[in-house]
Z-matrix of the N, CA and C atoms (Angstrom, degrees):
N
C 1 1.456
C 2 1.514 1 109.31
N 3 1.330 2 120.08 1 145.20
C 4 0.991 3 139.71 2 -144.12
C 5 2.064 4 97.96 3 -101.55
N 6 1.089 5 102.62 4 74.01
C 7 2.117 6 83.46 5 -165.49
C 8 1.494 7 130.11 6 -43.01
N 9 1.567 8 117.85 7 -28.69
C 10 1.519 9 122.61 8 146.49
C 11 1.135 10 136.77 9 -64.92
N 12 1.642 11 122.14 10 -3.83
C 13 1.334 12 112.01 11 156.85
C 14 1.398 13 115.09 12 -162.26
N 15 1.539 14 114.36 13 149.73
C 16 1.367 15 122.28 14 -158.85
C 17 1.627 16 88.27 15 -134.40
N 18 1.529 17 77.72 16 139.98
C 19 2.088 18 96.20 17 -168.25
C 20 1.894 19 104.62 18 -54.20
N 21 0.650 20 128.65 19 -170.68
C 22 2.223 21 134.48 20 148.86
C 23 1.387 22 82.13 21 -78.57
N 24 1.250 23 153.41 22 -51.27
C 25 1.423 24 131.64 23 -165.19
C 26 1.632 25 137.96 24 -107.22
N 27 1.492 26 93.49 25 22.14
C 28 1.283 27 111.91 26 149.58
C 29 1.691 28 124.72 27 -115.84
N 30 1.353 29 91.38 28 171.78
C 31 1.866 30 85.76 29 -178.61
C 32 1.380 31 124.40 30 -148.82
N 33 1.509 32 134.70 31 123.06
C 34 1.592 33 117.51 32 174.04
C 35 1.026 34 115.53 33 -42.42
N 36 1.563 35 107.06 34 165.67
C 37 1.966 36 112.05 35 176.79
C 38 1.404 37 92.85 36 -134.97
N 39 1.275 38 93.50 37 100.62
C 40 1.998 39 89.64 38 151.62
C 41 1.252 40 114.54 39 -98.69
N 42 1.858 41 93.62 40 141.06
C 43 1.859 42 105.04 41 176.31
C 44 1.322 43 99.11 42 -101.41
N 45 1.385 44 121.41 43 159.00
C 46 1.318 45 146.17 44 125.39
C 47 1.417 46 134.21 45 -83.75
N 48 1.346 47 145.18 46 100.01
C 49 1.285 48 127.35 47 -179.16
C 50 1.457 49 108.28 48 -143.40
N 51 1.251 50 119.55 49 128.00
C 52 1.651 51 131.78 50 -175.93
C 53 1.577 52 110.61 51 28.31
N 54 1.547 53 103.72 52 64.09
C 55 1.325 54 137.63 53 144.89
C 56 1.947 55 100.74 54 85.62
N 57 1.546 56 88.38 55 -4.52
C 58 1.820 57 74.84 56 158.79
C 59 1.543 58 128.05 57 -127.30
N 60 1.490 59 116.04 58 173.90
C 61 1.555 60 109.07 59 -168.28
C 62 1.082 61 102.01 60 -142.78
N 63 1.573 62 112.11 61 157.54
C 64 1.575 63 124.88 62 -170.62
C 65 1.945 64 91.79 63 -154.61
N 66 1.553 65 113.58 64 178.74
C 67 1.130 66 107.83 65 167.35
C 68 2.154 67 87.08 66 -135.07
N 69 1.804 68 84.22 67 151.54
C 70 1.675 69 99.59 68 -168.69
C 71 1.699 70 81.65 69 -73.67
N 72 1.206 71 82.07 70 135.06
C 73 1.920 72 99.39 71 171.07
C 74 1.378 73 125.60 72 -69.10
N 75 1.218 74 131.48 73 3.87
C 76 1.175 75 137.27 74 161.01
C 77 1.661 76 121.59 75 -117.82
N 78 1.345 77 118.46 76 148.98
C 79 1.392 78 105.47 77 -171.85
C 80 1.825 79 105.85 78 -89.15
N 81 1.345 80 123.07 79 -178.83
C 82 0.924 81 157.08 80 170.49
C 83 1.686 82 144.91 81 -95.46
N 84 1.186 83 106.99 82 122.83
C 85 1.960 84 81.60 83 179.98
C 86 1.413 85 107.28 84 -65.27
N 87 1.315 86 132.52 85 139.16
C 88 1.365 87 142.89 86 156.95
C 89 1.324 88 130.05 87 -21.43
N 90 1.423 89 124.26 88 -39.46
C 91 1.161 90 133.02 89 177.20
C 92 1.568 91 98.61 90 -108.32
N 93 1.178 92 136.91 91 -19.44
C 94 1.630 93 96.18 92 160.12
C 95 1.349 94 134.67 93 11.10
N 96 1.677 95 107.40 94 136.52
C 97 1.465 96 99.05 95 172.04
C 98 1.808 97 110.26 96 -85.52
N 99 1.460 98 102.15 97 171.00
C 100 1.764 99 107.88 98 179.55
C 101 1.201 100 80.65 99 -83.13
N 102 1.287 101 155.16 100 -50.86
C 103 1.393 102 138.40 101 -175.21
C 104 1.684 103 116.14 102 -37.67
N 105 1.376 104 119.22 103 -54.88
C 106 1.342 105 126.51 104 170.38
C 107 1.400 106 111.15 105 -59.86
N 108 1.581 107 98.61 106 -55.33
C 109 1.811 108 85.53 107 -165.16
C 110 1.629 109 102.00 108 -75.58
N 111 0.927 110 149.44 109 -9.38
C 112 1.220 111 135.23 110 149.68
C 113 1.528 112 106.57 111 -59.03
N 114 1.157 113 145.45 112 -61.05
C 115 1.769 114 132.14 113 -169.16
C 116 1.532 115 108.07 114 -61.68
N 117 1.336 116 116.91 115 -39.33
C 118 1.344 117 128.03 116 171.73
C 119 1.748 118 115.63 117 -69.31
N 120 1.235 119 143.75 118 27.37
C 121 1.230 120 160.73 119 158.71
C 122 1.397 121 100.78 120 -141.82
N 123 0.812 122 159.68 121 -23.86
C 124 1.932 123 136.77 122 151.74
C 125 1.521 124 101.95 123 -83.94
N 126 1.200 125 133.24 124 -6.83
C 127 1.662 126 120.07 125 153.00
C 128 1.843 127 94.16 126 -76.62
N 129 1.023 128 97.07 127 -69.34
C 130 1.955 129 91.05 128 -172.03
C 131 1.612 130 93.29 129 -34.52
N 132 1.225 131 124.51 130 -68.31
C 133 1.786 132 95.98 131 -145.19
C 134 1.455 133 96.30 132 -76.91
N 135 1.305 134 141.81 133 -20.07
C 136 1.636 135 131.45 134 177.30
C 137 1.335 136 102.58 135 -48.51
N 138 1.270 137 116.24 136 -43.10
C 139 1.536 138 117.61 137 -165.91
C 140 2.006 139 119.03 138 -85.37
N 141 1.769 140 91.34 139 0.70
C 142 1.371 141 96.78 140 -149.32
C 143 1.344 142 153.99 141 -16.17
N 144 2.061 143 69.41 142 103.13
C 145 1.584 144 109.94 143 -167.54
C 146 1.442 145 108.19 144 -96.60
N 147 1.518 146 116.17 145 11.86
C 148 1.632 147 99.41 146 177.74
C 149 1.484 148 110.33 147 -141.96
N 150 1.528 149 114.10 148 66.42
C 151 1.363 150 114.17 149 147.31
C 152 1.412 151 120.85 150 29.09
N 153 1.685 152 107.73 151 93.47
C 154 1.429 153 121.44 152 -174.79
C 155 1.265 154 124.25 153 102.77
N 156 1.500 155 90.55 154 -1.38
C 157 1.662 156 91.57 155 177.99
C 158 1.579 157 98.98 156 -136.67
N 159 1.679 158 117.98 157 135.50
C 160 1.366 159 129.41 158 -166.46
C 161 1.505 160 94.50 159 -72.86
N 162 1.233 161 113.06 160 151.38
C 163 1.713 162 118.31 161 168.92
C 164 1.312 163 103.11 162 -65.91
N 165 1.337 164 132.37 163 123.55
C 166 1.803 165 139.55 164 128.38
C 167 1.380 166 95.94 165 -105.62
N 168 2.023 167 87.54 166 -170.13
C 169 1.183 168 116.93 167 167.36
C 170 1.286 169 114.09 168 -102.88
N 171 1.497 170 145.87 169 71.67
C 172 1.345 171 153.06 170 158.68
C 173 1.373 172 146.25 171 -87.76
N 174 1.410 173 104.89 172 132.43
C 175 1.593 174 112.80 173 -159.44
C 176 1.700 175 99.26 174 -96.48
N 177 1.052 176 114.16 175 161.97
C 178 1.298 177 131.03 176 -151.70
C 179 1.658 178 95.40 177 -122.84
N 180 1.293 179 133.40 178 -42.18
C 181 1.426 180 146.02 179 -152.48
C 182 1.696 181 80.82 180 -32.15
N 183 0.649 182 122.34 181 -95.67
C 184 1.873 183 140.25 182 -161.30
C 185 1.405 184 96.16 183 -42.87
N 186 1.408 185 145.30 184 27.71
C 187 1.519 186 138.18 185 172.23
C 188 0.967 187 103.76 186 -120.26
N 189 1.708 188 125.51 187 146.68
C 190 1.257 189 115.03 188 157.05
C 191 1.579 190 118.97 189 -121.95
N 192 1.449 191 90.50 190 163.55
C 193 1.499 192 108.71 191 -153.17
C 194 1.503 193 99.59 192 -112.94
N 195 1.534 194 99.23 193 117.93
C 196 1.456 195 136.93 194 175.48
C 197 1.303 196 135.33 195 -58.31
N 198 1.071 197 165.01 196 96.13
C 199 1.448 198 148.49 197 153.51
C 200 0.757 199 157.71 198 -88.53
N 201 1.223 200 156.10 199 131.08
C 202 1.598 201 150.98 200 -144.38
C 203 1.667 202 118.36 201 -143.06
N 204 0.869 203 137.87 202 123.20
C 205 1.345 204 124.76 203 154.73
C 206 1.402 205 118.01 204 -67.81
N 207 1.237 206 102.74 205 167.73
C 208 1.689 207 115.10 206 171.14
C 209 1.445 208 93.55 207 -48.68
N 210 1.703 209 110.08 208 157.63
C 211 1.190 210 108.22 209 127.66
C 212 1.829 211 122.91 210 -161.42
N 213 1.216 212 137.68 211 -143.75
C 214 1.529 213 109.28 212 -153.15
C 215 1.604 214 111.84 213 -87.46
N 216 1.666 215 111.49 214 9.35
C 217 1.237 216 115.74 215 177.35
C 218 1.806 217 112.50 216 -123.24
N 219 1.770 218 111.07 217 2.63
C 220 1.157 219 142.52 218 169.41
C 221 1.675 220 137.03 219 -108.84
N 222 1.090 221 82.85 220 24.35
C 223 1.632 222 93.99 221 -162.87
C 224 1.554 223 128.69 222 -15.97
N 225 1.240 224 97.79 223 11.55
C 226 1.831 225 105.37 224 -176.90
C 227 1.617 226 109.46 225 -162.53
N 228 1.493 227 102.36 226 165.68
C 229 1.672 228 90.15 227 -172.05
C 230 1.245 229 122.29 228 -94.92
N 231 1.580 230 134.56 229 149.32
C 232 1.006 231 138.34 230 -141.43
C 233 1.617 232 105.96 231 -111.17
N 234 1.579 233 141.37 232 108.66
C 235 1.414 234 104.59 233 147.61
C 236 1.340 235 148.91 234 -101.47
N 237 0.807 236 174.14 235 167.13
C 238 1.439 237 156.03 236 154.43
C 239 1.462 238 138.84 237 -130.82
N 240 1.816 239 97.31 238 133.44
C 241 1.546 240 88.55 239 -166.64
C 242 0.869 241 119.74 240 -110.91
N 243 1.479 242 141.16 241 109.37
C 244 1.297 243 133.93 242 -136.11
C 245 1.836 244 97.75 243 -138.84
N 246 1.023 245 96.83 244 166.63
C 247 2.159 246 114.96 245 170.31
C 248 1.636 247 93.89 246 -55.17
N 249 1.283 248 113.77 247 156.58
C 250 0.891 249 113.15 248 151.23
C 251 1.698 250 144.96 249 -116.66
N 252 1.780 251 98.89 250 47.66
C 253 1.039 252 142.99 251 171.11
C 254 2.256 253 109.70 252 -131.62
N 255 0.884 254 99.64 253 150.26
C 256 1.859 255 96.21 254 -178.74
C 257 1.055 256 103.57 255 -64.54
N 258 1.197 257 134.13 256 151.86
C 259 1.500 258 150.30 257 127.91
C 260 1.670 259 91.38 258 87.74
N 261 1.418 260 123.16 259 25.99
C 262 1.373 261 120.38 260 -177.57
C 263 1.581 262 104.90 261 -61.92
């Protein structure tokens, strides 16, 4: 992956998990399911593969997953999987 540029049909992933955050270092297709991108962020942090966040074993089921398009101060699309409470 290219770190200056991300296709329209890929997308960053930012996690949230027990009050800290990182983004998974590789991008994503855009439409992904929340089914995947939830299994695909508790493989990232088991393996900890995403910078800022300590390795466990954590399930995601109970998070929800965010989306964003690009936009002119985002130049690419955003998702995020976060608590579904703040700063969970």
């Amino acid at each position: 992956m290219n770190n200056n540029y991300i296709s329209a049909t890929e997308a960053r992933v930012n996690v949230t998990y027990d009050g800290q955050n990182g983004d998974m270092p590789d991008t994503v297709h855009v439409g992904a399911s929340d089914r995947d991108l939830r299994a695909w962020a508790g493989e990232a942090i088991a393996t900890g593969s995403i910078p800022g966040i300590r390795p466990v074993r954590a399930s995601f089921s109970d998070h929800v997953v965010d989306r964003f398009d690009a936009s002119a101060t985002r130049p690419y699309n955003l998702i995020q999987i976060r608590p579904k409470t703040p700063f969970g």
